[in-house]
Structures are given as structure tokens and as C-alpha cells.
mmCIF file as Biopython writes it, N, C-alpha, C and O atoms, coordinates in Angstrom:
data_model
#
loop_
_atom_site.group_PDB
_atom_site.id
_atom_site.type_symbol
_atom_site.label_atom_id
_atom_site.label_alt_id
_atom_site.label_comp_id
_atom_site.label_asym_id
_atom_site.label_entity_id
_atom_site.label_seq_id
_atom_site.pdbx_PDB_ins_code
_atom_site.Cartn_x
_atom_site.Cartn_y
_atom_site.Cartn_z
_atom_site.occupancy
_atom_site.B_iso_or_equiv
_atom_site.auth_seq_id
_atom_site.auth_asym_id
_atom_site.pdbx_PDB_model_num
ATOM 1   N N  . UNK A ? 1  ? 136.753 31.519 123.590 1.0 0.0 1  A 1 
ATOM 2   C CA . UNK A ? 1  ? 137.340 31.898 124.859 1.0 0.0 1  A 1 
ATOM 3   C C  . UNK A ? 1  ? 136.324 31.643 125.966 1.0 0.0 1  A 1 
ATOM 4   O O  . UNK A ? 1  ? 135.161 32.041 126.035 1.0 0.0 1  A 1 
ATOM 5   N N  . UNK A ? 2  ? 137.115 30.791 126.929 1.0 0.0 2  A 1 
ATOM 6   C CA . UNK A ? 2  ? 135.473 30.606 128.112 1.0 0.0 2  A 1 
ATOM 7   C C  . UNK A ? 2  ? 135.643 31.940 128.574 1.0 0.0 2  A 1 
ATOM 8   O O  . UNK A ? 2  ? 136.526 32.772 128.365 1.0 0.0 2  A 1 
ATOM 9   N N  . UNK A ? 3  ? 134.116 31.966 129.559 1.0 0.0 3  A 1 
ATOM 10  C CA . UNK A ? 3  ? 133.732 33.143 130.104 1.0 0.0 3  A 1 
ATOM 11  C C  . UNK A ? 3  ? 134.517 32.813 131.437 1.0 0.0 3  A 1 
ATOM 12  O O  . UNK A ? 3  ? 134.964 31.705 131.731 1.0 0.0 3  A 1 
ATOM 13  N N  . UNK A ? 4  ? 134.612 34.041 132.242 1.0 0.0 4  A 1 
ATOM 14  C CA . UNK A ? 4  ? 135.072 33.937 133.366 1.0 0.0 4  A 1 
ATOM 15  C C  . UNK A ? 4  ? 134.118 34.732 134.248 1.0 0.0 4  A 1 
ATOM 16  O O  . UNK A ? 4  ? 133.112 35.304 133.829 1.0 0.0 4  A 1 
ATOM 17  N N  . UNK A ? 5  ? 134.476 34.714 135.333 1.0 0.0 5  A 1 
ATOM 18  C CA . UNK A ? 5  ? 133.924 34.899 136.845 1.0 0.0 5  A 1 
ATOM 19  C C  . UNK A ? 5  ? 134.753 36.031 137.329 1.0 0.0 5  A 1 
ATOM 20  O O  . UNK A ? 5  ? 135.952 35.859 137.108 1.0 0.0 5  A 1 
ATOM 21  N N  . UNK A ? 6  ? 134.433 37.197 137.958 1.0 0.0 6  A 1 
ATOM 22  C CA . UNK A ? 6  ? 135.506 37.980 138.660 1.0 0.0 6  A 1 
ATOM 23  C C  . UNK A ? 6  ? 134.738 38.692 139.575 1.0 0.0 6  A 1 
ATOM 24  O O  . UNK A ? 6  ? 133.989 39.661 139.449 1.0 0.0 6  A 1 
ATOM 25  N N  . UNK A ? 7  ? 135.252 37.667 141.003 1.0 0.0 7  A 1 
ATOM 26  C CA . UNK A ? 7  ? 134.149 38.148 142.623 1.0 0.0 7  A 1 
ATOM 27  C C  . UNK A ? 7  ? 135.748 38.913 142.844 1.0 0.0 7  A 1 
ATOM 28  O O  . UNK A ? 7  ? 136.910 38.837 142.444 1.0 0.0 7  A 1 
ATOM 29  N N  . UNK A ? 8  ? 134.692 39.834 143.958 1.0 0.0 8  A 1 
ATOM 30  C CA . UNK A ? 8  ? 135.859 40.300 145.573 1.0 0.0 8  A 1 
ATOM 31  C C  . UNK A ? 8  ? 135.267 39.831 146.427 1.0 0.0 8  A 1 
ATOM 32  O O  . UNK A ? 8  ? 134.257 40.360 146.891 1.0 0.0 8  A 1 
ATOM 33  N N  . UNK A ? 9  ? 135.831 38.551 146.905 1.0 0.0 9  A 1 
ATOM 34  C CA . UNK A ? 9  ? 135.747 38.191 148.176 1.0 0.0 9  A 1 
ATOM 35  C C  . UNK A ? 9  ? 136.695 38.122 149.429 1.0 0.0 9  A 1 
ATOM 36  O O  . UNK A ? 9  ? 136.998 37.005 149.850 1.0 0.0 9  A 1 
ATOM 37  N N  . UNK A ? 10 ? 137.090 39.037 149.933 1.0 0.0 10 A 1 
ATOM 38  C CA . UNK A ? 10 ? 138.899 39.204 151.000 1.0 0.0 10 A 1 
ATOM 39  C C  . UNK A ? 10 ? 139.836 38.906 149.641 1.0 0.0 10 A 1 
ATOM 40  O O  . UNK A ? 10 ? 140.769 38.124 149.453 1.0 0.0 10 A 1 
ATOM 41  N N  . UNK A ? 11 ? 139.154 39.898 148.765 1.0 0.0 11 A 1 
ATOM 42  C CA . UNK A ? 11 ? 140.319 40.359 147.480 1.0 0.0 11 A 1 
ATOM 43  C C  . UNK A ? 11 ? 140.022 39.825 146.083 1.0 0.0 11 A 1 
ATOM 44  O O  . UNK A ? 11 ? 139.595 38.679 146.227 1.0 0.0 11 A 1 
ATOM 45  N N  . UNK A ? 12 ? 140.051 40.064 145.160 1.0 0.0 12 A 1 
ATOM 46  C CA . UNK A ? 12 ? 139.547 39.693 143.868 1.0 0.0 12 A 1 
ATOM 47  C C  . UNK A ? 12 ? 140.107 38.342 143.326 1.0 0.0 12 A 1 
ATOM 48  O O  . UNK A ? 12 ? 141.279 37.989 143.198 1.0 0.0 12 A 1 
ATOM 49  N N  . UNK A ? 13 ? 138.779 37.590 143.003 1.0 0.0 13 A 1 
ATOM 50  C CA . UNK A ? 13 ? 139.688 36.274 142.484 1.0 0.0 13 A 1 
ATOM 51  C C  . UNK A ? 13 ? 138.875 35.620 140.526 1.0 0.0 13 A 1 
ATOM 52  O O  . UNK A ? 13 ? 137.675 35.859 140.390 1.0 0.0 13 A 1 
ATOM 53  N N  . UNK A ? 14 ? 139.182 35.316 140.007 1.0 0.0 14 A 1 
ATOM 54  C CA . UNK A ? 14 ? 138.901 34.733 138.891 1.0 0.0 14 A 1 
ATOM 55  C C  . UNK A ? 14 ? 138.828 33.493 138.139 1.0 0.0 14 A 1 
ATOM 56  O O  . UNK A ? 14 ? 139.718 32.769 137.693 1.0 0.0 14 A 1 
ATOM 57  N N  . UNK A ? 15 ? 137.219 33.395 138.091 1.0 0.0 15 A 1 
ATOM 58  C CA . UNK A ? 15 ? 136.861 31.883 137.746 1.0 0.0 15 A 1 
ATOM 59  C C  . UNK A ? 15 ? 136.201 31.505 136.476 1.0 0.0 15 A 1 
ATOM 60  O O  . UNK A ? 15 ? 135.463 32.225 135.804 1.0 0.0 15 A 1 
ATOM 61  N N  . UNK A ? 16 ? 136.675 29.894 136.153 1.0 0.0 16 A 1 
ATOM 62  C CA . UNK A ? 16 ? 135.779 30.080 135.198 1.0 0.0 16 A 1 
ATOM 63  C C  . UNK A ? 16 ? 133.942 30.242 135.129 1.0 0.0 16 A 1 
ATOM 64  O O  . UNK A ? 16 ? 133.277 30.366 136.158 1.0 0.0 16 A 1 
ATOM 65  N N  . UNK A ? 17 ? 133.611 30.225 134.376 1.0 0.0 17 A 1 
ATOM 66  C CA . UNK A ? 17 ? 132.241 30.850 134.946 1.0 0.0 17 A 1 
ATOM 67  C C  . UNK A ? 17 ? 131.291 29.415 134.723 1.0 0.0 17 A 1 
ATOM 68  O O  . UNK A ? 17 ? 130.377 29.248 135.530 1.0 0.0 17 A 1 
ATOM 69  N N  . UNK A ? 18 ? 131.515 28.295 133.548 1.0 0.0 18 A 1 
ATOM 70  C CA . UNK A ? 18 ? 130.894 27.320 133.336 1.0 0.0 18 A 1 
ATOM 71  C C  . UNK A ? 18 ? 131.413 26.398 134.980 1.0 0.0 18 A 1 
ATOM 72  O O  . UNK A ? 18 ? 130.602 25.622 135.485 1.0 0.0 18 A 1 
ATOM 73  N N  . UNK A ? 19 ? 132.195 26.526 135.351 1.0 0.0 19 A 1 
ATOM 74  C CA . UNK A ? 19 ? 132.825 25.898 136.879 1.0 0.0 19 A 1 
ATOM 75  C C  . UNK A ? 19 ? 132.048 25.955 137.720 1.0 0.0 19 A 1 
ATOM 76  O O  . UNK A ? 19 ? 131.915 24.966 138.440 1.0 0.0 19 A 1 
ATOM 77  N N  . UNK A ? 20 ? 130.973 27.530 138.024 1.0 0.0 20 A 1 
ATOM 78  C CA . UNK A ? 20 ? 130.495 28.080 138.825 1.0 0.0 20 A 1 
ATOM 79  C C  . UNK A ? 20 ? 128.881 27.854 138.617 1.0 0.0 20 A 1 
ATOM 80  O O  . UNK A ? 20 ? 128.123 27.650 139.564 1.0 0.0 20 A 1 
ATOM 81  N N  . UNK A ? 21 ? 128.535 27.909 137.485 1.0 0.0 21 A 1 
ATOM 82  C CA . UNK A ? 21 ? 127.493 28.490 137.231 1.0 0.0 21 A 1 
ATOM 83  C C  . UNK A ? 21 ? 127.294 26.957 136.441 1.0 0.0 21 A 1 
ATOM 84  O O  . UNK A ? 21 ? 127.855 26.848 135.350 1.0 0.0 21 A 1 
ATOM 85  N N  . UNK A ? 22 ? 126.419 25.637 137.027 1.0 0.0 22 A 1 
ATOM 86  C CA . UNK A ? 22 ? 125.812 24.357 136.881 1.0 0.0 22 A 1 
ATOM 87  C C  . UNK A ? 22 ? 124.912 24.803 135.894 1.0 0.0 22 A 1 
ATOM 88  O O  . UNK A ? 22 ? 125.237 24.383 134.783 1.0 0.0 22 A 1 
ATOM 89  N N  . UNK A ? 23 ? 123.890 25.508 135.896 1.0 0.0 23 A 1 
ATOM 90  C CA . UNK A ? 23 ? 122.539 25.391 135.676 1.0 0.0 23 A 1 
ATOM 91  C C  . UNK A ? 23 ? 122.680 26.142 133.837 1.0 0.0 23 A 1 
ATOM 92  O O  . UNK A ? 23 ? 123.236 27.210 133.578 1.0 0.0 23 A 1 
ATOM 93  N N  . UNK A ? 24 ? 121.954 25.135 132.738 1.0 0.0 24 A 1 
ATOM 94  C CA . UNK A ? 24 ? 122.069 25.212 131.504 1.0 0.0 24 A 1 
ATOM 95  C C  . UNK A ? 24 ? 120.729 26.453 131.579 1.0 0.0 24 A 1 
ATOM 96  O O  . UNK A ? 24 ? 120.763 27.332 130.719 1.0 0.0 24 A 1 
ATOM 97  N N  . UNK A ? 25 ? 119.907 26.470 132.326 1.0 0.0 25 A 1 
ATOM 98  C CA . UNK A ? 25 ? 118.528 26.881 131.626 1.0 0.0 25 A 1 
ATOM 99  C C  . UNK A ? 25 ? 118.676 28.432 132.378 1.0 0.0 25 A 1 
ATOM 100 O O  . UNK A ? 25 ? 117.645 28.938 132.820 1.0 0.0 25 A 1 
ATOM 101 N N  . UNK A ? 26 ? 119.844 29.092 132.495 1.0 0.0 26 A 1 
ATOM 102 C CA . UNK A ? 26 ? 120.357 30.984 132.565 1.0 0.0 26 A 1 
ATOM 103 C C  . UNK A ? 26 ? 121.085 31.270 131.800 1.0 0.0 26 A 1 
ATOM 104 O O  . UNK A ? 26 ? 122.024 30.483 131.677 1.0 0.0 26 A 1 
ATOM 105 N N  . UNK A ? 27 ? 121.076 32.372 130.980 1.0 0.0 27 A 1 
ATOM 106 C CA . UNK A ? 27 ? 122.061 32.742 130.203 1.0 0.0 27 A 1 
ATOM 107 C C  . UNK A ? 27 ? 122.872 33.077 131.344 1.0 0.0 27 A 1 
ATOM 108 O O  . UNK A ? 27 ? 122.359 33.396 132.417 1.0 0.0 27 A 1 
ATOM 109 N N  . UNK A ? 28 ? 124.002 33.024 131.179 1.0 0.0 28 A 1 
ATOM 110 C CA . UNK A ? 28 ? 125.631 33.454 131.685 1.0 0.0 28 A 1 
ATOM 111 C C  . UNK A ? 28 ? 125.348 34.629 132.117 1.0 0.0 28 A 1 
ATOM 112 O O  . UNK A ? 28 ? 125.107 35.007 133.264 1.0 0.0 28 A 1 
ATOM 113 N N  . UNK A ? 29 ? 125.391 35.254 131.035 1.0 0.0 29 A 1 
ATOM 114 C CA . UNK A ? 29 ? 125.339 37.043 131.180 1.0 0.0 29 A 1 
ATOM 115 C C  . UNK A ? 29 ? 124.315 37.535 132.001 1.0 0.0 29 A 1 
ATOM 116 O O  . UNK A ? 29 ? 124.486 38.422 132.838 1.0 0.0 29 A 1 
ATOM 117 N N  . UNK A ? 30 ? 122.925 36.796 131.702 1.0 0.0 30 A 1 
ATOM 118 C CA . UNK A ? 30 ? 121.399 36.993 132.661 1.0 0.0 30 A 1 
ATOM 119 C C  . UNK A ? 30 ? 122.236 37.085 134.101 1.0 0.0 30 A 1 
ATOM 120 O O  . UNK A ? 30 ? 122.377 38.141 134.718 1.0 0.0 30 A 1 
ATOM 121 N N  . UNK A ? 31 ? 122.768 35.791 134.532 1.0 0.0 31 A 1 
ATOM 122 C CA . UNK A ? 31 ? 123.208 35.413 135.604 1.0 0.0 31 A 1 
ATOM 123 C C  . UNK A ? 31 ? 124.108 36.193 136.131 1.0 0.0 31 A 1 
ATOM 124 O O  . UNK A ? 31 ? 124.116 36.287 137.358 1.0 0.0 31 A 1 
ATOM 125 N N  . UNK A ? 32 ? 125.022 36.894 135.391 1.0 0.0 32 A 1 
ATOM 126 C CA . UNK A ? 32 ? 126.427 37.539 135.657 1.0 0.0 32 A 1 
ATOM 127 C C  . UNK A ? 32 ? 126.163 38.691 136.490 1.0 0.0 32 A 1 
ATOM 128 O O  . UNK A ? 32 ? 126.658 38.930 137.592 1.0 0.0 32 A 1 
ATOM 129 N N  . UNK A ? 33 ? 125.184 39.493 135.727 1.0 0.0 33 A 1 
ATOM 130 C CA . UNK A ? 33 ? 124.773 40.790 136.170 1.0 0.0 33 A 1 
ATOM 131 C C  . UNK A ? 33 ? 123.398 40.725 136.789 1.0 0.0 33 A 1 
ATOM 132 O O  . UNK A ? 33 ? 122.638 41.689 136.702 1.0 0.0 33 A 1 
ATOM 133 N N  . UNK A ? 34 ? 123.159 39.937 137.231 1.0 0.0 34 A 1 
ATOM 134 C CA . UNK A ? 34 ? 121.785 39.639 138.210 1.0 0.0 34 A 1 
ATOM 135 C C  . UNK A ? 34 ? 122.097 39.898 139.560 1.0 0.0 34 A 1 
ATOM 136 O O  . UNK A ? 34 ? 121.346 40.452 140.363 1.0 0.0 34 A 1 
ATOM 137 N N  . UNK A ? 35 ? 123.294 39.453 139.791 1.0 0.0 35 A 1 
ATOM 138 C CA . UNK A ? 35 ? 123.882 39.302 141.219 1.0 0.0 35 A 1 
ATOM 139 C C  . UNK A ? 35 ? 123.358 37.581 141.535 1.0 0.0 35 A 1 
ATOM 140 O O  . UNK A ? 35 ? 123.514 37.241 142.708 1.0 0.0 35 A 1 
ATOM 141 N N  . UNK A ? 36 ? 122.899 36.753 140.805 1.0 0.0 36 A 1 
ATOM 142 C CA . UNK A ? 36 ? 122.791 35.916 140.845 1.0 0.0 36 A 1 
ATOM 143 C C  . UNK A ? 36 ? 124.515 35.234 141.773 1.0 0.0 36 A 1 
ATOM 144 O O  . UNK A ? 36 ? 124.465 34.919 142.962 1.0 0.0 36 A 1 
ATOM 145 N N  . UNK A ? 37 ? 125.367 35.167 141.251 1.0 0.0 37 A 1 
ATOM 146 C CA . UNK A ? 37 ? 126.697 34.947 140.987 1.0 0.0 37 A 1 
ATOM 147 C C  . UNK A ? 37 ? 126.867 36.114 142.322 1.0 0.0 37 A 1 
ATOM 148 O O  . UNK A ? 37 ? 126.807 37.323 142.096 1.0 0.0 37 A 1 
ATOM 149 N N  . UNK A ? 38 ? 127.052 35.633 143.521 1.0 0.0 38 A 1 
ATOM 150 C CA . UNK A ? 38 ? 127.134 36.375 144.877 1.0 0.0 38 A 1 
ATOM 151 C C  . UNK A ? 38 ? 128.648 36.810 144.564 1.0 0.0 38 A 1 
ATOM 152 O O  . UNK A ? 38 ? 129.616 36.058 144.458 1.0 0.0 38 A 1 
ATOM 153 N N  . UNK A ? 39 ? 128.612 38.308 144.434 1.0 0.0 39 A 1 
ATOM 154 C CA . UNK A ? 39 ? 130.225 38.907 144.836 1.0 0.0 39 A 1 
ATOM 155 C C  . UNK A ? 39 ? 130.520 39.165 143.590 1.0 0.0 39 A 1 
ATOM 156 O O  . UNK A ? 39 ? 131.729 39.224 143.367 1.0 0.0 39 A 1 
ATOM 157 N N  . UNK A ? 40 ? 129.388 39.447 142.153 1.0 0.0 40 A 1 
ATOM 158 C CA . UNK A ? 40 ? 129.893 39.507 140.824 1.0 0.0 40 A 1 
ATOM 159 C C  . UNK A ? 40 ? 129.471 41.166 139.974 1.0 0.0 40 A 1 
ATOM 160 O O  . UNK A ? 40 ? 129.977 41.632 138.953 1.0 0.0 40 A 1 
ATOM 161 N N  . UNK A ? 41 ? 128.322 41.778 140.904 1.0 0.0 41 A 1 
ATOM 162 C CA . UNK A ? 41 ? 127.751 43.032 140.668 1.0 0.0 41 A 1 
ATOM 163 C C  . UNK A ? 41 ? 128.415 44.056 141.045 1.0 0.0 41 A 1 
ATOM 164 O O  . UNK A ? 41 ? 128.556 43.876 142.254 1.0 0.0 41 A 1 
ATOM 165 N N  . UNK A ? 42 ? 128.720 44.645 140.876 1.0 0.0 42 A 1 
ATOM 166 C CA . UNK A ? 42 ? 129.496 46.324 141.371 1.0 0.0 42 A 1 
ATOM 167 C C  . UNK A ? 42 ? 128.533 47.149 142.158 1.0 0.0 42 A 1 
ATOM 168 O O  . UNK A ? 42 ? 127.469 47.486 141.637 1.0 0.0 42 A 1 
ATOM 169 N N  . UNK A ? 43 ? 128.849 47.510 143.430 1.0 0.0 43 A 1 
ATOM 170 C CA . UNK A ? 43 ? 128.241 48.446 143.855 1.0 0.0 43 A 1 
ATOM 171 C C  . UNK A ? 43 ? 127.281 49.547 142.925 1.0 0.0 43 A 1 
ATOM 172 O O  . UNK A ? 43 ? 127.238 49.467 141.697 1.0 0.0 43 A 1 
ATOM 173 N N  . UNK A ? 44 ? 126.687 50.359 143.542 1.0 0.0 44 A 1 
ATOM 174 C CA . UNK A ? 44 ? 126.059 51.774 142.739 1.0 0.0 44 A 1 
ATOM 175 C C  . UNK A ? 44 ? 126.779 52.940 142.824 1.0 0.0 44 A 1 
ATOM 176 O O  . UNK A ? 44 ? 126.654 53.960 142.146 1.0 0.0 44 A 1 
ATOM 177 N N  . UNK A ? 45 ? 128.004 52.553 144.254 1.0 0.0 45 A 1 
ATOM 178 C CA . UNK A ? 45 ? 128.757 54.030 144.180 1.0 0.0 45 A 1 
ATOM 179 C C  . UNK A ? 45 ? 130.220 53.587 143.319 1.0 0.0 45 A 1 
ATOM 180 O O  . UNK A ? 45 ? 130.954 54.495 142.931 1.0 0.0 45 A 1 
ATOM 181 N N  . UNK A ? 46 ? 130.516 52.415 143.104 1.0 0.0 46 A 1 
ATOM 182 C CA . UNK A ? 46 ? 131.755 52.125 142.708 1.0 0.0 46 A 1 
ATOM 183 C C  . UNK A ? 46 ? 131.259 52.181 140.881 1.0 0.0 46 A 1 
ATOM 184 O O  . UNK A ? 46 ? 132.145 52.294 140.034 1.0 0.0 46 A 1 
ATOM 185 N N  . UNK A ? 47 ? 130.079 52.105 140.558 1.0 0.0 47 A 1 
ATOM 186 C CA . UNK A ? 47 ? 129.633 51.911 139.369 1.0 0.0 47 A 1 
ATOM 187 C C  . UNK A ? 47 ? 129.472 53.798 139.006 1.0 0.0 47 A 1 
ATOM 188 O O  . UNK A ? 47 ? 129.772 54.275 137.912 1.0 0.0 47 A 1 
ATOM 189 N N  . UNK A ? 48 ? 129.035 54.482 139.985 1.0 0.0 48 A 1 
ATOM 190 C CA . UNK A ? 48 ? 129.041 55.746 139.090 1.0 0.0 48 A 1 
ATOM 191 C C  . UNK A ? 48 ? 130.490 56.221 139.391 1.0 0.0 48 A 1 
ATOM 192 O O  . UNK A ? 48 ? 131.015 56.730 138.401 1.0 0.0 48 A 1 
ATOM 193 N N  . UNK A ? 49 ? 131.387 56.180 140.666 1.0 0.0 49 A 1 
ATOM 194 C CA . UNK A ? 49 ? 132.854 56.669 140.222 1.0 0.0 49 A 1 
ATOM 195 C C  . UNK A ? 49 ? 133.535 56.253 139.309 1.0 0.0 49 A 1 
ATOM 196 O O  . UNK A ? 49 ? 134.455 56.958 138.895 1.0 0.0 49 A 1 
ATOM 197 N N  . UNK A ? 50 ? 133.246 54.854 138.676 1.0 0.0 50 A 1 
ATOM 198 C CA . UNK A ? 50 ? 133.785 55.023 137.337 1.0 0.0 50 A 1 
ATOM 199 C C  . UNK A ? 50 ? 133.638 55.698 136.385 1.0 0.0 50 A 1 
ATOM 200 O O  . UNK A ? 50 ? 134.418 56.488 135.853 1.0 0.0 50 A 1 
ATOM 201 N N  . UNK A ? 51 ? 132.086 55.260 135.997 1.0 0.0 51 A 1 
ATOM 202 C CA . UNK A ? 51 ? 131.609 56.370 135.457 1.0 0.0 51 A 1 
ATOM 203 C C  . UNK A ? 51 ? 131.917 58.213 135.041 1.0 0.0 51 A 1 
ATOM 204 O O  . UNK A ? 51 ? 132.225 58.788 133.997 1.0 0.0 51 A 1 
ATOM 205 N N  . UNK A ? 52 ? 131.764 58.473 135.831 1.0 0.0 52 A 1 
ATOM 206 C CA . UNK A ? 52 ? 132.139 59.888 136.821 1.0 0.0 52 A 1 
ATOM 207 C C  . UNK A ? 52 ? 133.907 60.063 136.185 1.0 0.0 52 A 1 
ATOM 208 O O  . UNK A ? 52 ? 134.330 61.145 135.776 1.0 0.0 52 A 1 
ATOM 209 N N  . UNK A ? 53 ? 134.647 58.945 136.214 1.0 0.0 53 A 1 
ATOM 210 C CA . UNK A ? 53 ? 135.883 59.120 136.138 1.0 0.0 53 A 1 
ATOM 211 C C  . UNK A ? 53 ? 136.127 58.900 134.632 1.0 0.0 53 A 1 
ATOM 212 O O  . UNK A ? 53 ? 136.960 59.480 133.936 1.0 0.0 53 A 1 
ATOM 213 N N  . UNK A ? 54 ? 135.488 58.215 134.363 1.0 0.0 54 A 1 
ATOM 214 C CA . UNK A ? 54 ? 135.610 57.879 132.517 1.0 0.0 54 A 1 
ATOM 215 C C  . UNK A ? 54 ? 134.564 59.302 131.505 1.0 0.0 54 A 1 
ATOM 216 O O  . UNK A ? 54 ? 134.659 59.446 130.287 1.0 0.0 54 A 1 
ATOM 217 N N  . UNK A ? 55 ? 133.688 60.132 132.394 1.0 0.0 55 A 1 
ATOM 218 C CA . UNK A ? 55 ? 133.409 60.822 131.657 1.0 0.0 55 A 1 
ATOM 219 C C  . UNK A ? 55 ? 134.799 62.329 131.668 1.0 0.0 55 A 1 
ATOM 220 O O  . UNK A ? 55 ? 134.999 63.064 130.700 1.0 0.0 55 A 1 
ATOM 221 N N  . UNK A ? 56 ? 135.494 62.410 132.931 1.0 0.0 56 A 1 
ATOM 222 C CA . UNK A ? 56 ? 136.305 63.391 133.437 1.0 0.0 56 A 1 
ATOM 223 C C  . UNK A ? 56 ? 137.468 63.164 132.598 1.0 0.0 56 A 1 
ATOM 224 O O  . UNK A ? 56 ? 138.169 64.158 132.410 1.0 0.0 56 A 1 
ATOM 225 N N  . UNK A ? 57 ? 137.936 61.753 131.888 1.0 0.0 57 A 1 
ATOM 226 C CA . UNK A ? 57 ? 139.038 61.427 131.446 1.0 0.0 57 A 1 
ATOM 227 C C  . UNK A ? 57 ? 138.189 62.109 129.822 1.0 0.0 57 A 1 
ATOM 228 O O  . UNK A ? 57 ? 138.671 63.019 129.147 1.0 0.0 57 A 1 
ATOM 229 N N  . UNK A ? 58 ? 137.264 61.594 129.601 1.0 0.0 58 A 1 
ATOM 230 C CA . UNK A ? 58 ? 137.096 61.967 128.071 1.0 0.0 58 A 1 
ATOM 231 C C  . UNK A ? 58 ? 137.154 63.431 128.119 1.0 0.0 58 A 1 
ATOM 232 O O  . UNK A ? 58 ? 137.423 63.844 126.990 1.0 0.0 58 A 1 
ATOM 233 N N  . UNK A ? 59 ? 137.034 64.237 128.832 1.0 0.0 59 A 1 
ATOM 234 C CA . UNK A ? 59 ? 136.901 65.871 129.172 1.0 0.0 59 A 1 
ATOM 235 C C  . UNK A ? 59 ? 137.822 66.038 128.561 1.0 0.0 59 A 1 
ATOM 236 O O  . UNK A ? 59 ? 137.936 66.512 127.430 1.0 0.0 59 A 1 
ATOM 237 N N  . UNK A ? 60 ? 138.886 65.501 129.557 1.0 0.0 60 A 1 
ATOM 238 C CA . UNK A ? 60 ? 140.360 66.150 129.695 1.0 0.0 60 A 1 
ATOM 239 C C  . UNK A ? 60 ? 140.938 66.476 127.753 1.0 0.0 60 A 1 
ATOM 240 O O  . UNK A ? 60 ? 141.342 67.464 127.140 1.0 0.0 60 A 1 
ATOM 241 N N  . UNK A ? 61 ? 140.639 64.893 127.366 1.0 0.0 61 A 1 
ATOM 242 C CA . UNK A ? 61 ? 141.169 64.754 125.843 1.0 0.0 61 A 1 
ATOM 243 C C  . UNK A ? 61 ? 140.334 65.616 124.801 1.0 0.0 61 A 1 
ATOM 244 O O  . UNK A ? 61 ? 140.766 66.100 123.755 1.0 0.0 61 A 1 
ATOM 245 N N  . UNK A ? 62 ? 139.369 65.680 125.183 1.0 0.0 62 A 1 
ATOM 246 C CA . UNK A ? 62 ? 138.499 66.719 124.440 1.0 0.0 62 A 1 
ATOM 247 C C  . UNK A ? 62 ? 138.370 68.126 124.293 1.0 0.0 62 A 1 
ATOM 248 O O  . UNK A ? 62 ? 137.496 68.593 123.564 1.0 0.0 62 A 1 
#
């Protein structure tokens, strides 16, 4: 399965990631979550309200 790409740029769009990303000598993933890949990192507040929300959901079931 290729890898894909998923920016918000004026709304979320999805790419392939070998399309985007030329250069053989980065891992993908290195690159993905580097912010290398402009528009591909999650904020720090959108990263702990998930968080935050996925620990509140396991609560609930528990």
C-alpha cells in the first residue's frame, strides 16, 4: 500500500507521499513527522486534545 500525505492547507487534502517527497536518502516516516513535509505535523494543542479525549473515552468504558 503506498504511503500517503495528509496536509491542511485551506482544508485537508491527500497525497501520495513518494509524489511529494523526491529525496531517496529520508526515511518517509523521519520526514513525515519532522515537519519536514510543511502542513504534515499536528499542532501541540490539537495533539494533546486528542489525547485528552482518547484518554476520557477509555474512562467512560472502563
Amino acid at each position: 500500500m503506498p504511503r500517503q500525505s495528509i496536509r491542511n492547507r485551506d482544508g485537508i487534502t491527500v497525497s501520495n507521499l513518494t509524489a511529494i517527497l523526491k529525496r531517496n536518502d529520508l526515511k518517509k516516516s523521519d520526514a513525515y513527522q519532522s515537519g519536514f513535509l510543511e502542513g504534515t505535523v499536528p499542532t501541540y494543542e490539537a495533539y494533546m486534545s486528542l489525547k485528552k479525549s482518547i484518554r476520557l473515552s477509555l474512562e467512560k468504558e472502563g
